[in-house]
C-alpha positions, 0 to 999 in steps of 0.5 A, a space after each residue: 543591531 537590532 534582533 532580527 524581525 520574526 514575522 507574524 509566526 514569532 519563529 525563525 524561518 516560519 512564515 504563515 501561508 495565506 491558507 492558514 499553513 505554516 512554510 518553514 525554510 533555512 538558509 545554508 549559504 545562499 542557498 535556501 532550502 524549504 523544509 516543507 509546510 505545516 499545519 501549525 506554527 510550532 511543528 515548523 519550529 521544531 522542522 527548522 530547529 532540527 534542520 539547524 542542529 543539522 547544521 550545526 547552528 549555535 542554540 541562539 539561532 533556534 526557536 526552542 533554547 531548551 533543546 541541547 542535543 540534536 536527539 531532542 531537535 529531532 524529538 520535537 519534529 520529525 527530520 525535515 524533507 527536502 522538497 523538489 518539484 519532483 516530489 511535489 509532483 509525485 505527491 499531485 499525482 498520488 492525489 490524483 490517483 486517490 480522488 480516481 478511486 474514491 470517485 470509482 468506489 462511489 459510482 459502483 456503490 451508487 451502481 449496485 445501489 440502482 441495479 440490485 439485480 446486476 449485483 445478485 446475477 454477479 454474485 450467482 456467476 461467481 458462486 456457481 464458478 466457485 462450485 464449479 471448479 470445486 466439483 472440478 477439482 474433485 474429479 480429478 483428485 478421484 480419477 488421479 487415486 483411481 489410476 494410482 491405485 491401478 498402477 499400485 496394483 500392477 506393479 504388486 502383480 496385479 491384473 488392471 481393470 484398464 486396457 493397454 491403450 485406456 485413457 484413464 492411465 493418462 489420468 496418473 499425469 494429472 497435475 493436481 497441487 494439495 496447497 489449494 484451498 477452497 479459499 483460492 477460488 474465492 480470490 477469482 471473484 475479486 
C-alpha cells in the first residue's frame, strides 16, 4: 500500500486555505473534528499532533516523530480548540464589536480635531464640576465638626451657641465618607 498523499503542506491533517492559512482537522471515528486554522503550516502540525497524542494515535501517525510524550505535543502547539458555529459566531461578533470602537475613537479624534472649541468648553464643564463638588464637600466636613463639636459641648455641661430648633444640629446627621478622594471626581468626567 502506498503511504498516505500529505497534500501541498506535507503535514498529516494540514491543508493550505486559499487565504494563504493553514486548516487542521482529525478524524475520531467518522467523525472530524476541525482543530482550527493557522497562520503557518508547522503550528498546525503541531495542533494535530497534539490532538492525536489526545487520542492516543501511535507516533507514525504524527508529523514531528521526535515527540514521545503528550507534555511535548502540547509543548510545540497549544491544545487545540474545537471550533462550532457558536464560537465562530461569537468571534464575528467580538469583530464587529471591535471595528464599532475603533470606528467611534477615530470619528471623536477627528471631532475634537474640527472643533477644539467643544473640546475646551468640555473641559471647563468638568473642571468647574470638579471644584464645585470639592468646595462641596468641604462645606460639609466644616459644618458636620461644627454640630459635632456643639454637641461635644453639650454633652460636657456646656451651653450650645444653637437654639433647640436650629437647623445646624440637623448638620451632626450629615453623611460624609473619608474614603473619597479628590480623585473620585475626576472618574465623573470619563
Amino acid at each position: 500500500m502506498p503511504p498516505r498523499r500529505r497534500g501541498s503542506s506535507r503535514y498529516r491533517g494540514v491543508r493550505e486555505r486559499p487565504s494563504g492559512a493553514y486548516y487542521v482537522e482529525i478524524r475520531s471515528g467518522d467523525v472530524r473534528l476541525g482543530l482550527g486554522t493557522f497562520e503557518t503550516a508547522h503550528e498546525a502540525a503541531g495542533a494535530y499532533d497534539a490532538a492525536a497524542w489526545r487520542l492516543e494515535r501511535p507516533r507514525a501517525q504524527m508529523n514531528f516523530h521526535d515527540v514521545y510524550t503528550r507534555e511535548q505535543a502540547q509543548a510545540v502547539a497549544p491544545p487545540p480548540r474545537l471550533i462550532t458555529n457558536q464560537d465562530q459566531e461569537e468571534h464575528r461578533r467580538r469583530q464587529r464589536r471591535l471595528l464599532i470602537v475603533e470606528e467611534d475613537e477615530r470619528a471623536m479624534a477627528e471631532w475634537r480635531q474640527r472643533h477644539p472649541e467643544d473640546v475646551a468648553d468640555e473641559n471647563a464643564f468638568w473642571a468647574e464640576r470638579t471644584a464645585r463638588r470639592g468646595t462641596e464637600r468641604a462645606d460639609r466636613h466644616r459644618r458636620k465638626a461644627l454640630a459635632i463639636s456643639q454637641c461635644n459641648l453639650v454633652n460636657a455641661g456646656g451651653k450650645s451657641s444653637f437654639s433647640s430648633d436650629d437647623d445646624h444640629w440637623d448638620d451632626v446627621w450629615l453623611v460624609i465618607s473619608d474614603n473619597t478622594s479628590e480623585d473620585d471626581d475626576e472618574d465623573d468626567s470619563k
